[in-house]
C-alpha positions, 0 to 999 in steps of 0.5 A: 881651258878654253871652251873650244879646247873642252869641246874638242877633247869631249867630242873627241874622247868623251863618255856619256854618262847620267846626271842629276840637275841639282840647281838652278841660275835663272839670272845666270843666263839661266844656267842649269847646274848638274851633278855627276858621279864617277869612281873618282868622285863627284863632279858638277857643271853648269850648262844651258836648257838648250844644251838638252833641247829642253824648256828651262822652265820645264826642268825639275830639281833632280831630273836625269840629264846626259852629260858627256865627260872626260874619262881621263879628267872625270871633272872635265864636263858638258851638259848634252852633246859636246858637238853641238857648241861647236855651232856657236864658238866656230867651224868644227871643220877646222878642228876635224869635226864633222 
């Protein structure tokens, strides 16, 4: 699935639920890597600092962050607010976003 496709399905039906930060990927455009639980399993991601408004070198191992997801593809996930990437991947007024 490409990004603007993920975005679009998160924004549009997506669910907020509670994760954990499980890693880190400094050399991995600093990626933070997130785990989450739901009645079909546990599920992970990868997403930025930026992404919470967060300093990466603030975060901790096991520290609580949000993450939105898809209720019908529990594996289908994002770090924050799905909205806000549509700032960097094109004009979410195209995709009837606002």
């Amino acid at each position: 699935m490409l990004d603007v496709q993920k975005y679009y399905v998160l924004t549009a039906r997506g669910m907020v639920t509670k994760g954990k930060i499980v890693g880190f990927q400094p050399n991995n455009h600093r990626a933070v890597v997130y785990e989450y639980q739901t009645a079909e399993g546990d599920f992970s991601g990868a997403g930025r600092a930026s992404d919470i408004d967060a300093d990466f070198d603030q975060l901790r191992l096991g520290d609580t962050v949000t993450v939105f997801r898809d209720p019908s593809n529990a594996g289908l996930s994002c770090l924050g607010t799905p909205k806000q990437h549509f700032g960097f991947i094109g004009n979410s007024r195209y995709f009837g976003i606002s």
